[in-house]
Structure formats: structure tokens, C-alpha cells
C-alpha positions as a Markdown table, in Angstrom:
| # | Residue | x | y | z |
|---|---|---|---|---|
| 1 | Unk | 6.9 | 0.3 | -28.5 |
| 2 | Unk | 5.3 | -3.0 | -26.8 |
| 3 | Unk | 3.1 | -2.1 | -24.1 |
| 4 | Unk | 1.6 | -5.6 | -23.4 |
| 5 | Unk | 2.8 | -7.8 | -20.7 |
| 6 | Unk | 5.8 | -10.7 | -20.8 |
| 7 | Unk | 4.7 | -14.0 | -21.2 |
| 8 | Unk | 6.5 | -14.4 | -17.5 |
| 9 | Unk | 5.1 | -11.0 | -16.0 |
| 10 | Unk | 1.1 | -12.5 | -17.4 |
| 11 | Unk | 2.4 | -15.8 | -15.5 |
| 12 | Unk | 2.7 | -13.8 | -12.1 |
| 13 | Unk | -1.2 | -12.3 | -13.1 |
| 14 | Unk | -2.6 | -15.7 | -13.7 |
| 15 | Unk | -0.7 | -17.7 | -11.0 |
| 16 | Unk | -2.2 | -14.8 | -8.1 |
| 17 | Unk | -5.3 | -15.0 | -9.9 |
| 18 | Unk | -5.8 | -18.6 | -9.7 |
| 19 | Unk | -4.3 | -18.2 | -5.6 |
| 20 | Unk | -7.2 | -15.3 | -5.3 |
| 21 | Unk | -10.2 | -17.2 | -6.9 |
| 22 | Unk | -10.0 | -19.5 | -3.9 |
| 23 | Unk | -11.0 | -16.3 | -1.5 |
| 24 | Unk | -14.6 | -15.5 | -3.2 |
| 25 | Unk | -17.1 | -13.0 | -2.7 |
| 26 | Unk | -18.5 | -14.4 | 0.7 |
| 27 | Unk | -14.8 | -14.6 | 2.2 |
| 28 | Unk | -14.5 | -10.6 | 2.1 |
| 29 | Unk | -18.0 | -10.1 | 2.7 |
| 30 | Unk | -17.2 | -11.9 | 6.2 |
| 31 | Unk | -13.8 | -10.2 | 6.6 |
| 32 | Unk | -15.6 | -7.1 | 6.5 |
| 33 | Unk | -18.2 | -8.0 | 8.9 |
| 34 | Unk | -16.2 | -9.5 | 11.4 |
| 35 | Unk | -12.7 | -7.7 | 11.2 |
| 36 | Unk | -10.9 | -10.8 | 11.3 |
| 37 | Unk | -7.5 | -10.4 | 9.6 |
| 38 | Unk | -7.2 | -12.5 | 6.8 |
| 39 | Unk | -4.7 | -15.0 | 7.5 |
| 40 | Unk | -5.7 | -18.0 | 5.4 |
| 41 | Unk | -5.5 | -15.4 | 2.1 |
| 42 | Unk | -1.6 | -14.4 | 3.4 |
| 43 | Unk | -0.8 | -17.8 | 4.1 |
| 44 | Unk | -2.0 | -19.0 | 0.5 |
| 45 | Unk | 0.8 | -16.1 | -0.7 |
| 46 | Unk | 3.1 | -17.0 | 1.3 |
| 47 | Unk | 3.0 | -20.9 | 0.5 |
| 48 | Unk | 4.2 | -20.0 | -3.1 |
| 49 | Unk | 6.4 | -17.4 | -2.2 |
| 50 | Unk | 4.5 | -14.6 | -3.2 |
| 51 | Unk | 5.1 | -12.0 | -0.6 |
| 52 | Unk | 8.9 | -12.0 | -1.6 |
| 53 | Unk | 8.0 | -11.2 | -5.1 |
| 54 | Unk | 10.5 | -8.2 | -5.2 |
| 55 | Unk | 12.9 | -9.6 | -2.3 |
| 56 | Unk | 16.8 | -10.9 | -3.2 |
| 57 | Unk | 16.7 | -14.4 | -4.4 |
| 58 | Unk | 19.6 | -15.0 | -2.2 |
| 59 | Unk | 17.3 | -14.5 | 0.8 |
| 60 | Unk | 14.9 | -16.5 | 0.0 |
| 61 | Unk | 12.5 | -13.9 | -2.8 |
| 62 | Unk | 11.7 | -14.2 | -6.3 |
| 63 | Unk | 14.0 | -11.1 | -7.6 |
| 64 | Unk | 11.9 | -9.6 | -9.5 |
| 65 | Unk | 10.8 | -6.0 | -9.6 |
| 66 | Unk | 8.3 | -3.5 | -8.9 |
| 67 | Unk | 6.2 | -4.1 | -12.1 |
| 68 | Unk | 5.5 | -7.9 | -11.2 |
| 69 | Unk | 4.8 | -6.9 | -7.5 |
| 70 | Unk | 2.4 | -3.7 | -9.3 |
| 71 | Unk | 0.7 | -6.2 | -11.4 |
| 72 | Unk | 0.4 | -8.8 | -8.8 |
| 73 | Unk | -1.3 | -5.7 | -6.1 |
| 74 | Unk | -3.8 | -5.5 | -8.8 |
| 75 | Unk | -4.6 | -9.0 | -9.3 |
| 76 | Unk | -5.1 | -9.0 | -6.4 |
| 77 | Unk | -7.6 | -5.9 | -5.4 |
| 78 | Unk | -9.3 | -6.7 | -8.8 |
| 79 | Unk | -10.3 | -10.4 | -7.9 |
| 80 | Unk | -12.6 | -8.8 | -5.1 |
| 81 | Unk | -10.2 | -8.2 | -2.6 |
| 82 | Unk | -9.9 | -5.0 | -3.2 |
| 83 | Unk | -8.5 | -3.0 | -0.6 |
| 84 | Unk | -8.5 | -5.3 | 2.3 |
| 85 | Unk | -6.4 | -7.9 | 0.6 |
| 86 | Unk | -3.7 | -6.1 | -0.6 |
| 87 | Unk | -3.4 | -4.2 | 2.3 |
| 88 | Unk | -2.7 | -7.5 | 4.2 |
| 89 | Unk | 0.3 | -8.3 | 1.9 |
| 90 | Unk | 1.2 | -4.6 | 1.0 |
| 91 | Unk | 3.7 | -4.1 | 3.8 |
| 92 | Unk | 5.1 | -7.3 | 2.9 |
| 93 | Unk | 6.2 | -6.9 | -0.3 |
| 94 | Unk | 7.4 | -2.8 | -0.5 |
| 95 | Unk | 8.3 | -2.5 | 3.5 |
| 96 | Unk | 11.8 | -3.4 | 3.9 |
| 97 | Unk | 13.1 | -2.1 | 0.6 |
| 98 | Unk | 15.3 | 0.2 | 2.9 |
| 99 | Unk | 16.7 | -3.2 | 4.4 |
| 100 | Unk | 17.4 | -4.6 | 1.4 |
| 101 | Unk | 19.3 | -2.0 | -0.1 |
| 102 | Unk | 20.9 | -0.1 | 3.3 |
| 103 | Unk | 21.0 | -3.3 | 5.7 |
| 104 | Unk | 24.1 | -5.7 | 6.0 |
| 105 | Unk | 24.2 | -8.9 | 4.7 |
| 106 | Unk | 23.6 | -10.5 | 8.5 |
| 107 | Unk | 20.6 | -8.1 | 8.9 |
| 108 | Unk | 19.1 | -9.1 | 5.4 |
| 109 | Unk | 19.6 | -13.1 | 6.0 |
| 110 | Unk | 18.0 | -11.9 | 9.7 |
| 111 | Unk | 15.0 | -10.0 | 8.9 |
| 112 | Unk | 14.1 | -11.0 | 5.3 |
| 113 | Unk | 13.4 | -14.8 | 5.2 |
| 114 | Unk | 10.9 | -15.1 | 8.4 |
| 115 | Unk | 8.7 | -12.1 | 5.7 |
| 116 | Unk | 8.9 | -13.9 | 3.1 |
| 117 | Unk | 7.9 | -17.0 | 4.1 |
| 118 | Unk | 4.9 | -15.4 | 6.4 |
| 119 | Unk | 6.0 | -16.2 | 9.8 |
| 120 | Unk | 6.3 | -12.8 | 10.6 |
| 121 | Unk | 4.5 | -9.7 | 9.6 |
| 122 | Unk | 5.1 | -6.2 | 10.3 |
| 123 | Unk | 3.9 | -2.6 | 10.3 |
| 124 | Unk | 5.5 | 0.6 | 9.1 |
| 125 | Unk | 5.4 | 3.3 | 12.0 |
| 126 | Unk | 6.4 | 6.7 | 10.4 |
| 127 | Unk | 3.2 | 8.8 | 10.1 |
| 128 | Unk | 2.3 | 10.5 | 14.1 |
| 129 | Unk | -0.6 | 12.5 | 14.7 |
| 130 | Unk | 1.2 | 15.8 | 15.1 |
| 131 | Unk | 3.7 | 15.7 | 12.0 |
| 132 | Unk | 1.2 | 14.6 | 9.3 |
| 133 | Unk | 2.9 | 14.5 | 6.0 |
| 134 | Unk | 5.9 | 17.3 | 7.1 |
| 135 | Unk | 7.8 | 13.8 | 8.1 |
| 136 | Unk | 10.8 | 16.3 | 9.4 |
| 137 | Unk | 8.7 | 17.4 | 12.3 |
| 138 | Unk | 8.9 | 14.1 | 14.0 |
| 139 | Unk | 9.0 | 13.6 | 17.6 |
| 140 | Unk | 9.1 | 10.1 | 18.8 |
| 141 | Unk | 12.7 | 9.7 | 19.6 |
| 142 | Unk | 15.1 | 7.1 | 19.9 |
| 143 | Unk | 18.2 | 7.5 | 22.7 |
| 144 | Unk | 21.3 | 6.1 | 22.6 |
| 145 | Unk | 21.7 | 4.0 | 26.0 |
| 146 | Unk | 25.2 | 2.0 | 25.5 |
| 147 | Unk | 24.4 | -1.1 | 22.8 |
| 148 | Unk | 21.0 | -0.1 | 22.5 |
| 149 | Unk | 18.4 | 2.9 | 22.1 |
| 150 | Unk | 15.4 | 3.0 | 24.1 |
| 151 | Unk | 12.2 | 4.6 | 22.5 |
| 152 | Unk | 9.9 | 6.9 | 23.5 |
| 153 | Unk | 6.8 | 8.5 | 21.2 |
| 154 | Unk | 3.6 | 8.2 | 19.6 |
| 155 | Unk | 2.8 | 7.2 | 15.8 |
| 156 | Unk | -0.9 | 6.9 | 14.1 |
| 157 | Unk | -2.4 | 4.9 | 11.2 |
| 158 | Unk | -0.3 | 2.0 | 12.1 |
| 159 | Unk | -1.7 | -0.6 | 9.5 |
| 160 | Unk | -1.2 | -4.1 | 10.9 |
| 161 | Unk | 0.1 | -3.7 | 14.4 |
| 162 | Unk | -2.4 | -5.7 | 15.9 |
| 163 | Unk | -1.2 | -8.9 | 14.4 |
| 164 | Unk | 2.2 | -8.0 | 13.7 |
| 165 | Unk | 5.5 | -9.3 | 15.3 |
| 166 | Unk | 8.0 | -6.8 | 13.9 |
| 167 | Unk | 7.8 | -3.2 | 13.4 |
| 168 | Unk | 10.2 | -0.7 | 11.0 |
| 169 | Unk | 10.3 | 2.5 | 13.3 |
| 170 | Unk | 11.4 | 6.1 | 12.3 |
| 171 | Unk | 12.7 | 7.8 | 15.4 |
| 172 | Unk | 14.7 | 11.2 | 16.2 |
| 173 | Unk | 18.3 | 10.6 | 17.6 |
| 174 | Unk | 19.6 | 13.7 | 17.3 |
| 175 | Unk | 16.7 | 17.1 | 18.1 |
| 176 | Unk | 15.6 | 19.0 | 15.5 |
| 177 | Unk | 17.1 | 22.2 | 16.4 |
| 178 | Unk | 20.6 | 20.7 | 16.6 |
| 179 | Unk | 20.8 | 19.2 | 12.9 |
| 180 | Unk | 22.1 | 21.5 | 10.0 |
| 181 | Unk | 19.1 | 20.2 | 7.7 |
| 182 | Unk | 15.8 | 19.2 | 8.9 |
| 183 | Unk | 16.1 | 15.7 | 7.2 |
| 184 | Unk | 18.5 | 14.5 | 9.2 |
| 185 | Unk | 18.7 | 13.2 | 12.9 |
| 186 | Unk | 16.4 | 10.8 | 12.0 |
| 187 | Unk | 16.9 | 7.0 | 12.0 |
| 188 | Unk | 15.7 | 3.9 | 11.1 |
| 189 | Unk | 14.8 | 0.7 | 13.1 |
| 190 | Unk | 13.3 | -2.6 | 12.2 |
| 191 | Unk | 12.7 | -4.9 | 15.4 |
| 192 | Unk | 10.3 | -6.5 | 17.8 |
| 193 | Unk | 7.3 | -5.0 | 18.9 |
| 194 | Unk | 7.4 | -6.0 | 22.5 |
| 195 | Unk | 3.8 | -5.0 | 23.8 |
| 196 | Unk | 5.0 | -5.0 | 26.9 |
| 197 | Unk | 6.5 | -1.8 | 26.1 |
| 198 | Unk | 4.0 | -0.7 | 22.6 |
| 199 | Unk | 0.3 | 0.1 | 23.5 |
| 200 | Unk | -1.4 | -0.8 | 20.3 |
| 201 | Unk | -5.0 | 1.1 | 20.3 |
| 202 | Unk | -7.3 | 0.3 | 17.0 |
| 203 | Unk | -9.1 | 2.9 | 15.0 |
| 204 | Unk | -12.0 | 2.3 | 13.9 |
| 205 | Unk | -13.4 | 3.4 | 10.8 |
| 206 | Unk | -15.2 | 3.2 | 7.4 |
| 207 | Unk | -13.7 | 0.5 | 5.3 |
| 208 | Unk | -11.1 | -2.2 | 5.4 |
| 209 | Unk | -12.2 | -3.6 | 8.9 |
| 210 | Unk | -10.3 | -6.9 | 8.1 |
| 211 | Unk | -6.7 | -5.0 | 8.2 |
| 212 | Unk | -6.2 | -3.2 | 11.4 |
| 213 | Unk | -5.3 | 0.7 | 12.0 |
| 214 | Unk | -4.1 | 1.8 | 15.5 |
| 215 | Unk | -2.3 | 4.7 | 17.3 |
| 216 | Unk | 0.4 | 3.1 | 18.8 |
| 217 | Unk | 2.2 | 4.4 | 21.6 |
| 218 | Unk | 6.0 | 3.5 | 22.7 |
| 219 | Unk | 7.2 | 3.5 | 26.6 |
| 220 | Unk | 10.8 | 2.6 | 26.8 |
| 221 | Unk | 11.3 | 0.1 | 24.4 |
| 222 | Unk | 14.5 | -1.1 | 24.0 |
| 223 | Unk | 15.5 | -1.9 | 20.4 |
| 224 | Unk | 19.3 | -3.0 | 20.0 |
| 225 | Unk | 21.8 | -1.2 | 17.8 |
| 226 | Unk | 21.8 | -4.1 | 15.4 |
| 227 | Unk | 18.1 | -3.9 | 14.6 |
| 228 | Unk | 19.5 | 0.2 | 13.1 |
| 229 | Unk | 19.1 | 0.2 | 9.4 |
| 230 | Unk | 22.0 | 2.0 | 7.9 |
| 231 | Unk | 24.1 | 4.8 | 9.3 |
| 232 | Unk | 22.7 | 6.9 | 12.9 |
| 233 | Unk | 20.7 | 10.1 | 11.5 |
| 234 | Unk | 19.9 | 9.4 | 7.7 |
| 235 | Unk | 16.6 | 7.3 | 8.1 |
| 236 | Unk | 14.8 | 10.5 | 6.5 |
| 237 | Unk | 17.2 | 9.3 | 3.4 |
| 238 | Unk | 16.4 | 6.0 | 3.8 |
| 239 | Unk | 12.5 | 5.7 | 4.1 |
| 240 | Unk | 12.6 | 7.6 | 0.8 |
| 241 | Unk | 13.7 | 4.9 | -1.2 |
| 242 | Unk | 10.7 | 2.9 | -0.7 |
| 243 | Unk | 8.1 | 5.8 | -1.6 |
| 244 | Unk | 7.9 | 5.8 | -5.0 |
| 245 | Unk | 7.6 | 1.8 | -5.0 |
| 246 | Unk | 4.4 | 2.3 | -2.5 |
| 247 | Unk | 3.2 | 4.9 | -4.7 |
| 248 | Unk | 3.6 | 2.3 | -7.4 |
| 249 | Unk | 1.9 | -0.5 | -5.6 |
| 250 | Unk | -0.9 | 1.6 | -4.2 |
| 251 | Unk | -2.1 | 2.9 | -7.7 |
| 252 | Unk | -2.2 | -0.5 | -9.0 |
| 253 | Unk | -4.0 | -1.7 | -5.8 |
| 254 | Unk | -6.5 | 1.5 | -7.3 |
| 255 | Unk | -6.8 | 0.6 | -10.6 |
| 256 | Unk | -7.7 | -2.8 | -9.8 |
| 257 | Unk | -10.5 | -2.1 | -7.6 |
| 258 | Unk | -11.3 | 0.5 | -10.0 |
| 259 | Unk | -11.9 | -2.2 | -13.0 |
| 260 | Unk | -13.7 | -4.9 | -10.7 |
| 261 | Unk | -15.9 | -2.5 | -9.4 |
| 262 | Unk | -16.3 | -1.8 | -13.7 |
| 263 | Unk | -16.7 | -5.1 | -14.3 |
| 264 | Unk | -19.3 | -5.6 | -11.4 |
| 265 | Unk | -21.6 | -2.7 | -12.9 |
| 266 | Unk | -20.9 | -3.5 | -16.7 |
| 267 | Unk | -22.4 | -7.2 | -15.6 |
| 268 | Unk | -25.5 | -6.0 | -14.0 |
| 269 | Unk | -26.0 | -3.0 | -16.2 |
| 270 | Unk | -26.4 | -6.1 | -19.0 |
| 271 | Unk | -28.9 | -7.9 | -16.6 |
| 272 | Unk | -30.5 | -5.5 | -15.3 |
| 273 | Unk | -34.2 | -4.4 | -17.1 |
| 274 | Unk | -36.3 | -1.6 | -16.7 |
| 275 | Unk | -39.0 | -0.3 | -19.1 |
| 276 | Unk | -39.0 | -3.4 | -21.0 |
| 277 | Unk | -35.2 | -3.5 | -21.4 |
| 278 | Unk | -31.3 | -3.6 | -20.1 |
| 279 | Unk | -30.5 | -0.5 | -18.4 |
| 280 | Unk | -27.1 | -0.6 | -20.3 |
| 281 | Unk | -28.6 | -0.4 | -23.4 |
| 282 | Unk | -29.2 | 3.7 | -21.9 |
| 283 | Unk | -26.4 | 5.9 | -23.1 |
| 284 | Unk | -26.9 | 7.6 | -19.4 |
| 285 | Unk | -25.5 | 4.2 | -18.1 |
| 286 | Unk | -23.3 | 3.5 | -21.2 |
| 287 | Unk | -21.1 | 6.5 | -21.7 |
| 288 | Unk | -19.8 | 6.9 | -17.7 |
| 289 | Unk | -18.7 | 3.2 | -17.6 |
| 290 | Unk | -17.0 | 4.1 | -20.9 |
| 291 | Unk | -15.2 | 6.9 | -19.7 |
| 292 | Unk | -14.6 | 4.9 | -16.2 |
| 293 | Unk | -13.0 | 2.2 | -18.3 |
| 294 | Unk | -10.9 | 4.4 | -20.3 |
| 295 | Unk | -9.5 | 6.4 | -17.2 |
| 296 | Unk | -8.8 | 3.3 | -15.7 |
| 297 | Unk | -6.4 | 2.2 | -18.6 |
| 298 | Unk | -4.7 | 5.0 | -18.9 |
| 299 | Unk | -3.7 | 4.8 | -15.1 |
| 300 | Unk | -2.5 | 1.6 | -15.7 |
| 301 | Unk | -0.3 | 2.8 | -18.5 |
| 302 | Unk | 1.2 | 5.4 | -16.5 |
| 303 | Unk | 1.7 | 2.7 | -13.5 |
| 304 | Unk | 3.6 | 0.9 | -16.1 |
| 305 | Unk | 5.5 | 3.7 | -17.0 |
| 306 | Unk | 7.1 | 4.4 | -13.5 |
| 307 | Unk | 7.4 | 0.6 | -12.3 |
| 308 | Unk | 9.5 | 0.3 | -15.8 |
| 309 | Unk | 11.8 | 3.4 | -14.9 |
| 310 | Unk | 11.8 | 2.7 | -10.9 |
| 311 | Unk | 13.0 | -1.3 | -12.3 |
| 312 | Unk | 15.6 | 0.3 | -14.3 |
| 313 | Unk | 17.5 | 2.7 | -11.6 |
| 314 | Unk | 16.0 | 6.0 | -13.6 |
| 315 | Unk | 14.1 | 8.8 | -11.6 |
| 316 | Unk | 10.3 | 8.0 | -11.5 |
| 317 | Unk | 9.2 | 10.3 | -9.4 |
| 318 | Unk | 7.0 | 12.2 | -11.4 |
| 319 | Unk | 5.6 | 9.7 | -12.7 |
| 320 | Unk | 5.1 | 6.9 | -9.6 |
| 321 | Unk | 3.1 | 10.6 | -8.0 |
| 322 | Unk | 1.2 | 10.8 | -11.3 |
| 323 | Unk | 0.6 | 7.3 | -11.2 |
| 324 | Unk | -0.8 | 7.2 | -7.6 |
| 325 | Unk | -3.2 | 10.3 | -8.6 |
| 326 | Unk | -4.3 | 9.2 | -11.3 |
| 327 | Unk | -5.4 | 6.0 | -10.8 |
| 328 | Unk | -6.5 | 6.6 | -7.1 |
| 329 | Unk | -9.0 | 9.2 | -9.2 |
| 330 | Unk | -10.3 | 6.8 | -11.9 |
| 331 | Unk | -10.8 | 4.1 | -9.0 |
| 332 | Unk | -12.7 | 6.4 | -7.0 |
| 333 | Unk | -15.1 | 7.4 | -10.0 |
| 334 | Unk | -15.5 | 3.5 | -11.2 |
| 335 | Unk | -16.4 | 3.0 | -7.4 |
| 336 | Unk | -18.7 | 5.8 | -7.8 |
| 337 | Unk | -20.1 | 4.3 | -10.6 |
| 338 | Unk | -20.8 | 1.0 | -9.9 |
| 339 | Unk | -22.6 | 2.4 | -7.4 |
| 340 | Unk | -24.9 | 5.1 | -9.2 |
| 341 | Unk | -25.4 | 2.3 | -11.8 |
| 342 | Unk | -26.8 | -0.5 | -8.9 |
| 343 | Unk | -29.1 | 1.9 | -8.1 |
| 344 | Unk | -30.7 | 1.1 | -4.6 |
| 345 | Unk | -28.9 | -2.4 | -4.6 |
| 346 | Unk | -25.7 | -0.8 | -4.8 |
| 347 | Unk | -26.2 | 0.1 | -1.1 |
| 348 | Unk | -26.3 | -3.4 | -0.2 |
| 349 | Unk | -24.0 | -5.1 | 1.1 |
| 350 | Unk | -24.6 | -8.4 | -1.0 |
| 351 | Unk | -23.7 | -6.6 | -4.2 |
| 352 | Unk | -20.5 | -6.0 | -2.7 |
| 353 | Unk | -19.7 | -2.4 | -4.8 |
| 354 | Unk | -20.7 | -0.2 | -1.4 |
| 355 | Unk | -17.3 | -2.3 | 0.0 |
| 356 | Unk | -15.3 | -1.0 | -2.7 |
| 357 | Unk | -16.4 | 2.6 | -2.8 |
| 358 | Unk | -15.6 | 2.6 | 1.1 |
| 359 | Unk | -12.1 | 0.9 | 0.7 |
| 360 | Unk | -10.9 | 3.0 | -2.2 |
| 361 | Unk | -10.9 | 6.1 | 0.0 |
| 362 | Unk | -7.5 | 5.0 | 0.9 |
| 363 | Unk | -5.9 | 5.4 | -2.3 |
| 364 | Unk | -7.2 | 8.3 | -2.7 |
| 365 | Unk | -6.4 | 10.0 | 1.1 |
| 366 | Unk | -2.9 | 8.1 | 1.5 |
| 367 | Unk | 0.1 | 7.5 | 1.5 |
| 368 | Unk | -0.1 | 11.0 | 0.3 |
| 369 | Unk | -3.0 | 13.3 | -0.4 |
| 370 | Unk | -3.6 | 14.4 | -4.6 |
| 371 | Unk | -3.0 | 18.1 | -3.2 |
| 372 | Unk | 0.0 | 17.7 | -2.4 |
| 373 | Unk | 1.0 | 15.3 | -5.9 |
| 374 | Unk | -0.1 | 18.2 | -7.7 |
| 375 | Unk | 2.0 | 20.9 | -5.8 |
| 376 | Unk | 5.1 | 18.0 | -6.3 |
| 377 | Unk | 3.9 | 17.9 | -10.2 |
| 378 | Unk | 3.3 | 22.2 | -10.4 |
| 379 | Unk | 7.4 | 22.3 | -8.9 |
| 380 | Unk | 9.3 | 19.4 | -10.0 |
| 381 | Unk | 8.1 | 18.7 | -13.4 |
| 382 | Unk | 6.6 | 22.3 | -14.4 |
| 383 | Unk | 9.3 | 24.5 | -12.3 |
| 384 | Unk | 6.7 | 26.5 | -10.5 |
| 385 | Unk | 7.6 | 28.2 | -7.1 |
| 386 | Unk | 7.4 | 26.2 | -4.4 |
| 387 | Unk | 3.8 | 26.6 | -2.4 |
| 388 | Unk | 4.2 | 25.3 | 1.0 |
């Protein structure tokens, strides 16, 4: 069994690497500061077609699969990125999987090619304040008004609607209490977002300034019935098909924060002297980066494991959930680490490892807390009741 990487798939590391090194320390250090959304970093992606890196070739991607886009997420996070970066391509390149394996031919050669290339970008409105993770208790609603559906509701941690021109909705067509499962009635919608009828209101909060998250709030917008993914009422069906692939992509994201935020203490651990010598030459500095290094690899091996199966049309999802945990855990703690092992400077800014601890919070809170992974592990995998 060969667990090392394809001459080709190493290609797609080096060749995002080599986009990345251009965006250095000081270019996130000011992203952070001033919340400006990186658009330079996208367009460098974009120019060489990275953003379709999983999209059909016919339409204009590279047709490859979920383990080149997982080890291109970390490539990028790991070059200093970290969260912020990837988040500003992440929508990108896992988004419209339900369009490109529901949509029609004239919706794929409609919405996929203006993505790929970076002309457009979009945002993924599913979660609302009221519904957290139960995603059957949605209540923004879509109505059926001749050609067209007009739609009325609220969503929350919108990433990207501030600077996107396209947004994939889940909406109710059909009331809860009228379907004969609570999965369906729900459908699925990738169109404009006319502001004239979206009020887009920012959050803000701890980390990841650069890459925007809102409440966004819909008054009557009118989204024609050519912009519906698939058939009226399964969008519940639908959206699943592209969460074990952001599962996928987000642990990757973790890992490679997780092993620059390593690398970052190893170096300055080696520098660093106190009491006549290098702090890393302590076994109280020593052994946790050891440990952080080796839960970070075996993360990456289990990432590996589900992009393999997801790539190969077998079940993965058990392992894209253990995946996400476990690598949004070993991230954390090399975060952590980095950190602890700075010492006062790891509060500074300028050592940049305070950014990372703050930005890997994400992995580790979404797109779906490690509770409820290990009640999906505990059921599915181990055949334990159900406990929710």
C-alpha cells in the first residue's frame, strides 16, 4: 500500500505553493488588519485555473477530484494563509458540486465557467439562525409565482456575501407539516443576489476578518425557475452531496494550518535561548510539538483515506466526519502550541501564530460541531442508538 502522493497530485502542491509564496507574511498580516477581501490571492488562482480544480473539463475545470482540491486547501492554509485564504477560494471549488452532478447541461455551461475563471463568486446560504444544524427545520421559503419563485427568509454565517455576485439558496416550497418526510419540500437555487432585494449585514468577529460573514436577509427576490437545481422539493437530497467533500476540504484546510503553525514554533523553538541555551533543546518544549506533529499526520492520512473513497464513488462518510474531527483537533492543539511555545511573543501579532490560533476555531466549530461527528461515528459506524 503506497501512501505517498502522484508525481501529478505533488505537481498541483508545488504549482499552489509557488502561486501562494507570492502572498507572504505581511499580505495576511494586512488582510487581517484591514478586512479587505483578498482579491489579488483569488485572482492569482483563478489565472491558472485553479479554482476549477474539481469542475468538468468540458466546462472549462481541470477534472480532477477531491484529493487534488484537499491537497491544494492545504497548500494553501499551510503557506500562511491559513484560514483566510482558503476560505476565499473554498466556496469555489466544493460549492456547486450539486450543479454539476443535478444541473442540466445549459445550467452547467451557464453557471460554471464565470466560477472558474473568477468573474463571479458566490456564497452558500443554508445555515439560519433558528434551524442551526437540524437543516429540516428551515424556514426561509421559496413560492412558486408562475415562471418564477419569489423568496422570503433569513440565513446566518453567510461567508462571502459581501463581495459575491451569485448565491446557491436552500429554500422551503412545500411547509413542513405537509411533506411525508421532513427532508423533503426543500429546494435548491443558484442565482443572483440582487441587493436590491438581499440585505447583507456583516458579523463581526474573532478571526478571518479578510473573508466576510453576514446575516443576510431576503424580501421578495425573484429567482427564475431556471436558476432551480434539480427537481422541486429534493434540495435536502441535493446539498448532501457536497458535504462530505466540504468535510474533506475543511480538514485539510486544518491540518495545514495545523503544520505551519508546527513549523512556525519548531523554527523559533531552535532560535530561541534561554539559560544559556535553545528552548527546544527542553523535552517540555520537545515532546508536545512531537506529539502535535504526529497527530497532524495521522489526520492527513485519514483525509486521504476519505478523498480516495469519495474519488472512487464508495461511501466516505465515516471517514470524511472522522477526517474533519480529527484534523480540526490536531490543528487546534498545534495552534495551541505554537503559541505556549512563543511564550509572550506568541501574543504578538508579528509572529503571526495568535492569527492562526484565532482562525482555526473554524474548523473546529463548523461546518459541523465534533459532538455531533461523534454521535454520527457512536450510530453509523458503532450501531449505537440514536441520541438526538
Amino acid at each position: 500500500m503506497d501512501f505517498a502522493l502522484k508525481p501529478e497530485q505533488e505537481a498541483v502542491r508545488e504549482a499552489v505553493a509557488r502561486i501562494c509564496a507570492a502572498f507572504g507574511d505581511e499580505y495576511w498580516l494586512a488582510r487581517d488588519k484591514d478586512g479587505v477581501f483578498p482579491r489579488e490571492f483569488c485572482a492569482a488562482l483563478a489565472k491558472d485555473g485553479w479554482l476549477g480544480i474539481c469542475m468538468p473539463e468540458e466546462y472549462g475545470g481541470a477534472g480532477l477530484g477531491i484529493t487534488e482540491a484537499a491537497i491544494m486547501m492545504q497548500a494553501i492554509a499551510q503557506s500562511g494563509a491559513g484560514m483566510t485564504g482558503a476560505s476565499a477560494v473554498h466556496m469555489n471549488i466544493f460549492g456547486l458540486n450539486p450543479v454539476v452532478v443535478f444541473g442540466t447541461d445549459a445550467q452547467k455551461r451557464r453557471m460554471l465557467p464565470p466560477l472558474i475563471e473568477g468573474r463571479e463568486r458566490a456564497c452558500f446560504a443554508v445555515t439560519e439562525p433558528n434551524a442551526g444544524l437540524d437543516t429540516t427545520q428551515l424556514r426561509t421559503r421559496a413560492e412558486k409565482r408562475g415562471d418564477r419563485y419569489v423568496v422570503n427568509g433569513q440565513k446566518i454565517w453567510i461567508s462571502t456575501a459581501q463581495v459575491a455576485e451569485k448565491v446557491l439558496i436552500l429554500a422551503r416550497t412545500m411547509p413542513l407539516d405537509q411533506v411525508k418526510r421532513r427532508t423533503d419540500g426543500l429546494s435548491l437555487f443558484y442565482t443572483d443576489l440582487d441587493r436590491s432585494r438581499v440585505d447583507v449585514r456583516e458579523i463581526e468577529k474573532m478571526g478571518r476578518k479578510a473573508v466576510d460573514s453576514n446575516e443576510v436577509f431576503f424580501d421578495n427576490l425573484e429567482v427564475p425557475e431556471e436558476d432551480r437545481i434539480g427537481e422541486e422539493g429534493r434540495g435536502f437530497e441535493y446539498i448532501l452531496h457536497g458535504l462530505n467533500p466540504e468535510r474533506i476540504l475543511i480538514a485539510a484546510e486544518a491540518v495545514g494550518l495545523g503544520l505551519v503553525a508546527l513549523e512556525r514554533a519548531t523554527n523559533y523553538a531552535k532560535e530561541r535561548r534561554v539559560f544559556g541555551r535553545a528552548i527546544g533543546q527542553n523535552q517540555a518544549i520537545q515532546h508536545p510539538l512531537a506529539a502535535n506533529w504526529m497527530e497532524l499526520q495521522a489526520a492527513r492520512l485519514m483525509i486521504l483515506q476519505a478523498a480516495w473513497r469519495y474519488d472512487q464513488g464508495l461511501s466516505c462518510g465515516a471517514e470524511a466526519n472522522a477526517a474533519k474531527y480529527l484534523a480540526a483537533e490536531a490543528g487546534f492543539k498545534a495552534c495551541q502550541q505554537a503559541v505556549m511555545t512563543h511564550g509572550g511573543f506568541g501574543y504578538a501579532k508579528e509572529y503571526h501564530v495568535e492569527r492562526f490560533l484565532r482562525e482555526v476555531m473554524i474548523p473546529r466549530i463548523a461546518p459541523v460541531s465534533p459532538q455531533l461527528i461523534l454521535c454520527f461515528i457512536a450510530e453509523k459506524v458503532l450501531g449505537l442508538p440514536k441520541s438526538y
